[in-house]
C-alpha positions as YAML, in Angstrom:
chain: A
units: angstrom
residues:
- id: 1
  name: UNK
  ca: [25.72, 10.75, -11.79]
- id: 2
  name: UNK
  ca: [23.37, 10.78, -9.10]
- id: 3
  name: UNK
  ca: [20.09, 8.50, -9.54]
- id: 4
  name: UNK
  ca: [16.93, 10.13, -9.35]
- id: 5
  name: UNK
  ca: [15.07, 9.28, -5.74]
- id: 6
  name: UNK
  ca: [12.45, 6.44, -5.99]
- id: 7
  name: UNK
  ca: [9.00, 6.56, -5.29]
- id: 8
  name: UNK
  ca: [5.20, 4.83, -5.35]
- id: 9
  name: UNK
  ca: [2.01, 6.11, -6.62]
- id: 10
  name: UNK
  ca: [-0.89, 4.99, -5.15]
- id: 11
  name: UNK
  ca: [-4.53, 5.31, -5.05]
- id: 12
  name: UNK
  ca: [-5.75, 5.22, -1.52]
- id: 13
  name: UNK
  ca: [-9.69, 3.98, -0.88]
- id: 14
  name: UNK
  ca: [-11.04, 4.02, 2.72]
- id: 15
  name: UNK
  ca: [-14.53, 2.47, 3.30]
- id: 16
  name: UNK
  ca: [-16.60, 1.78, 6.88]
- id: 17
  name: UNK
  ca: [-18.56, -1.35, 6.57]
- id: 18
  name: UNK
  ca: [-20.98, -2.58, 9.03]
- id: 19
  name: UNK
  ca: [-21.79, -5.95, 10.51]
- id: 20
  name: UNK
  ca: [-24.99, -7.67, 9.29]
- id: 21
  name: UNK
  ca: [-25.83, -9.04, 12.15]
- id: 22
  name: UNK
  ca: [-24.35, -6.27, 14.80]
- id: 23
  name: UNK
  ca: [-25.64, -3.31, 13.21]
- id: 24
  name: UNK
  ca: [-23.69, -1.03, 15.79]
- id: 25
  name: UNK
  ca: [-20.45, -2.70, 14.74]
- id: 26
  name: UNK
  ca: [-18.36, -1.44, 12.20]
- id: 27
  name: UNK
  ca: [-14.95, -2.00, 10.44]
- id: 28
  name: UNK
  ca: [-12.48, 0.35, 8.33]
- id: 29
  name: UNK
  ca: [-11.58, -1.49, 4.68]
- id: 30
  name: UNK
  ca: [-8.99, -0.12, 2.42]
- id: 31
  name: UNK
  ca: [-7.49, -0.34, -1.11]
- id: 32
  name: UNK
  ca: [-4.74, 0.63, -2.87]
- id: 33
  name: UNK
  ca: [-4.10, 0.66, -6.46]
- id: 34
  name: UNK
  ca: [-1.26, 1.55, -8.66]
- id: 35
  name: UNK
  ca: [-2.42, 3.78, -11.29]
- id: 36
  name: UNK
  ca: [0.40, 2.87, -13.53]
- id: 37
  name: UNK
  ca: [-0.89, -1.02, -13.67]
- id: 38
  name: UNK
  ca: [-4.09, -1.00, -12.43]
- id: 39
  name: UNK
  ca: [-2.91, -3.36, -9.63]
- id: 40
  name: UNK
  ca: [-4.72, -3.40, -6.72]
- id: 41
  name: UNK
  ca: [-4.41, -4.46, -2.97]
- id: 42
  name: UNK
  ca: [-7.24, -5.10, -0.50]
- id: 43
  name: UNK
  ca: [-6.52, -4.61, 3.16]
- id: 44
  name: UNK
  ca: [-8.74, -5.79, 5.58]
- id: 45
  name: UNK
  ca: [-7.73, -3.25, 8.52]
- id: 46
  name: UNK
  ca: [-5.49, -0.23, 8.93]
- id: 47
  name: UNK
  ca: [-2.17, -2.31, 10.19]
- id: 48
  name: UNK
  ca: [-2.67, -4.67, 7.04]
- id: 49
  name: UNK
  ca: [-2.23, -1.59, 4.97]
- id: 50
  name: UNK
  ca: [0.53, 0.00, 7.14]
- id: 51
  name: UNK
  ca: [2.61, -3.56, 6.78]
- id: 52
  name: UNK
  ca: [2.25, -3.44, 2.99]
- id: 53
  name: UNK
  ca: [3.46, -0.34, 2.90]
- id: 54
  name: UNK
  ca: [6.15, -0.91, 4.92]
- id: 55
  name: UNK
  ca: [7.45, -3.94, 2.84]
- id: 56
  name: UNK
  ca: [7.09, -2.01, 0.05]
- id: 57
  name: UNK
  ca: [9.63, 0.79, 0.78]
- id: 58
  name: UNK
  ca: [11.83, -1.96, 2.34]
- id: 59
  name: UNK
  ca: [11.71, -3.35, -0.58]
- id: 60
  name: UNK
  ca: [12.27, -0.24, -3.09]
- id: 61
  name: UNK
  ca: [15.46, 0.77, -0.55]
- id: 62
  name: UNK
  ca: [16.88, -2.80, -1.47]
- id: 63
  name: UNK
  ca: [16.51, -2.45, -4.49]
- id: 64
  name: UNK
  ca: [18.15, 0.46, -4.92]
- id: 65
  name: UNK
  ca: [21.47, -0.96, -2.76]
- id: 66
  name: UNK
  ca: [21.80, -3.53, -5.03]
- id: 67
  name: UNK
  ca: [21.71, -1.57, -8.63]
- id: 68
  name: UNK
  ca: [24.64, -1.32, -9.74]
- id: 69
  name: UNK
  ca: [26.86, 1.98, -9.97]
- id: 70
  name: UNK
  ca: [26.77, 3.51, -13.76]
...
């Protein structure tokens, strides 16, 4: 029997702050949070979200290689 495919929900937030003291300066933040759990992950830039991501299907494609066969 074929397994279902896998997947991740997630709740994507995107803010721009701005420096105090460099007013013209600004910075992307972003959050993710599993609506299932309520867990959620704070990312400090774009790549730091992009990594997590990453990991994360890594880590669901392991996972899946090493259940075994019904």
């Amino acid at each position: 029997m074929e397994k279902p495919p896998q997947y991740r929900v997630y709740l994507l937030r995107c803010w721009q702050e701005r420096s105090q003291k460099e007013r013209s300066r600004s910075s992307w933040r972003f959050a993710l949070e599993d609506p299932e759990t309520r867990q959620r992950h704070g990312f400090p830039d774009l790549n730091s979200l992009t990594t997590f991501l990453q990991a994360s299907i890594d880590g669901a494609s392991e996972d899946a290689e090493h259940e075994p066969e019904e």
